[in-house]
C-alpha positions in Angstrom: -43.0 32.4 55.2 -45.5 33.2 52.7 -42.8 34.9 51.0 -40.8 31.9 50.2 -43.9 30.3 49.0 -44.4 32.7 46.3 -40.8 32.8 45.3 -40.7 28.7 44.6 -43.1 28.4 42.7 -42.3 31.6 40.1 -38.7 30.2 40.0 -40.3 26.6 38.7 -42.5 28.5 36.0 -39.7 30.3 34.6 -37.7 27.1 34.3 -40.0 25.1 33.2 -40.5 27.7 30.5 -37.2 27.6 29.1 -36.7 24.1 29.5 -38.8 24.0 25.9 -36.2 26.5 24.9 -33.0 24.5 25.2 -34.7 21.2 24.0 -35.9 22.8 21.0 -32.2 24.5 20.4 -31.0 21.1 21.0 -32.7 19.4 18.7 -31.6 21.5 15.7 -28.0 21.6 17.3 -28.4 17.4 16.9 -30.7 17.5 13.6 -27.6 19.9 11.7 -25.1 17.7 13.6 -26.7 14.3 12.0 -27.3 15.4 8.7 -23.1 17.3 8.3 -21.8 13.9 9.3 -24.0 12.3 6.6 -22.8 14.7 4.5 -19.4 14.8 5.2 -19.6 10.5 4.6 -21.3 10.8 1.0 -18.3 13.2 0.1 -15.6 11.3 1.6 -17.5 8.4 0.0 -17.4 9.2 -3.7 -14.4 11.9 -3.2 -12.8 8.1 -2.5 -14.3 6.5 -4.9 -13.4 8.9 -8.0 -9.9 9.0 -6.9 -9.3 5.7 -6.5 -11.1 5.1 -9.7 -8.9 7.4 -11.9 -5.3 6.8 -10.2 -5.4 2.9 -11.1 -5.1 2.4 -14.8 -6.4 -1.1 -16.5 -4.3 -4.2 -15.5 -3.1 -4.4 -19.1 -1.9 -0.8 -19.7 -0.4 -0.8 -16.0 2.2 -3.8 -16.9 2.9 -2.8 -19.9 3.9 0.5 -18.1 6.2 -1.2 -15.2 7.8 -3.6 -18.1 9.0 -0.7 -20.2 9.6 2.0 -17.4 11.7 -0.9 -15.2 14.1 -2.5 -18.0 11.6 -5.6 -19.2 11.5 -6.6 -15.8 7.7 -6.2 -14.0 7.9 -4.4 -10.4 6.0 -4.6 -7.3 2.3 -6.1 -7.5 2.6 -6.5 -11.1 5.3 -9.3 -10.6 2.8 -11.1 -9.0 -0.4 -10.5 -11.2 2.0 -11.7 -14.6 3.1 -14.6 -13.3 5.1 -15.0 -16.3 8.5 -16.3 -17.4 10.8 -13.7 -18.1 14.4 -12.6 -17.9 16.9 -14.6 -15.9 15.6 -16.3 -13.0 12.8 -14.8 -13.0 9.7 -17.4 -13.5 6.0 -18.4 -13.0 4.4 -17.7 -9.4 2.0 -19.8 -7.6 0.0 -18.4 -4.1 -0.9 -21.1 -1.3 -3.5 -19.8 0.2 -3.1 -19.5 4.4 -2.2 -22.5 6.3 -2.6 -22.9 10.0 -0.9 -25.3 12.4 -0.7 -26.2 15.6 3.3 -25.3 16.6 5.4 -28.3 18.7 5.1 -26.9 21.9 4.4 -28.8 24.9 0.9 -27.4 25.3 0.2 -27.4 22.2 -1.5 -23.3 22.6 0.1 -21.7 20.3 -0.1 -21.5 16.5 1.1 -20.5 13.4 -0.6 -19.0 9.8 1.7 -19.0 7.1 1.0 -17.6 3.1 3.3 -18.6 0.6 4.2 -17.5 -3.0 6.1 -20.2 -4.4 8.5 -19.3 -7.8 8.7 -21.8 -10.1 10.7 -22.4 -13.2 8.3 -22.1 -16.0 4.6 -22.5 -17.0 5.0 -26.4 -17.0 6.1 -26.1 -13.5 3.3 -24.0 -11.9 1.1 -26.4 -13.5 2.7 -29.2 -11.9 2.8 -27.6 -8.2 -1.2 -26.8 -8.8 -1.9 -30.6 -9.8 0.1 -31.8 -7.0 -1.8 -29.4 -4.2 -2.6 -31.5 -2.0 0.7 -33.3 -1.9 2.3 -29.6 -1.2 0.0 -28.8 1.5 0.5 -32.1 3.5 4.2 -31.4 3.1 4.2 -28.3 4.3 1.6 -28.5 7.2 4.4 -31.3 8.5 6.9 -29.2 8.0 5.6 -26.1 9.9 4.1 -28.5 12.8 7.1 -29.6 13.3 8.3 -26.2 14.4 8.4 -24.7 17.6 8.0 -20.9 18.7 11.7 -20.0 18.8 12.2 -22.4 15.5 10.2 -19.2 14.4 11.5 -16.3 16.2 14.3 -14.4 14.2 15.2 -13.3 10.6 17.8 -16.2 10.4 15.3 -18.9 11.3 12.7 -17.7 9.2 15.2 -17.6 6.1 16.2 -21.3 7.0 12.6 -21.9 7.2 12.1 -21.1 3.2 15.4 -23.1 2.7 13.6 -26.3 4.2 10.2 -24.9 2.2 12.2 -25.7 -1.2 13.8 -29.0 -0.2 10.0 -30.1 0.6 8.6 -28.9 -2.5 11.6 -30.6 -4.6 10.9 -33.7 -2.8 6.9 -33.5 -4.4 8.0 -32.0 -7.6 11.0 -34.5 -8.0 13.4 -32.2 -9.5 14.9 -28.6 -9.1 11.6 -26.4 -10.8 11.4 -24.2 -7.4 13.1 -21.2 -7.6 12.2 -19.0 -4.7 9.9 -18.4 -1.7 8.4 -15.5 -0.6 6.1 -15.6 2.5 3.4 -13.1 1.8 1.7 -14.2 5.3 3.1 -14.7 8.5 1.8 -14.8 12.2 3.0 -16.5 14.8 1.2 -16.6 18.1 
């Protein structure tokens, strides 16, 4: 028996002498582990930064660039951004910001967010639709309340939806100055 005795307790010295060992290795593994990561995040950080930086030109030179690469006629974001009249049909763009409703449904839990960009006529028109806000919200938060879920379910619906959308708006505006609308925003839950 006094063997085992002296066998336990050199078996708990050795390990409690390595025990420093590993912690110590440990450490370092966590300390170089911490400080790659950081690292690695500064690079990505400006590496990001400078490439974004460079591949966006000035607002200016880039829409002068789309008008004379695309026939006259602005593309993509820039459409948007210029807001201007141009060539056929093509007029002045006005953003109303996210509107939430309560759909027409019997419990009244579900909802919708809507984002619209509404194309107007010309410059005299945009500036119209901006004085006459809240007139266009109150018309359109009717509108869209009166809707149910499936009112809101397929392509079809949601392209009669825009139809009604102009009929509203050229009720407020009292004459044809609405071109298009383009919903920027939708979610329907």
């Amino acid at each position: 028996m006094a063997k085992k005795a002296e066998k336990a307790p050199t078996e708990e010295v050795v390990l409690d002498g390595e025990a420093p060992k590993k912690s110590k290795k440990k450490l370092i593994l966590i300390i170089l582990g911490v400080l790659l990561l950081g690292v690695l995040g500064a690079g990505g950080f400006f590496g990001y930064k400078w490439w974004v930086g460079r591949s966006h030109p000035p607002a200016d030179a880039n829409a002068t660039e789309q008008t004379e690469s695309h026939g006259g006629q602005p593309k993509g974001e820039g459409a948007a951004d210029n807001a201007s009249a141009g060539p056929e049909g093509v007029g002045e763009l006005v953003s109303i910001p996210p509107l939430l409703v309560n759909l027409a449904e019997p419990q009244g839990r579900r909802y919708l967010k809507l984002a619209l960009d509404i194309e107007v006529k010309d410059k005299l028109a945009a500036d119209e639709l901006n004085k006459n806000m809240p007139k266009v919200k109150d018309a359109l938060i009717l509108l869209l309340s009166s809707k149910t879920y499936e009112d809101l379910g397929s392509l079809e619906n949601k392209i009669l939806l825009k139809k009604e959308v102009v009929e509203r708006l050229t009720l407020v505006l009292g004459e044809q100055k609405v071109l298009r609308v383009y919903i920027t925003e939708i979610v329907v839950q």
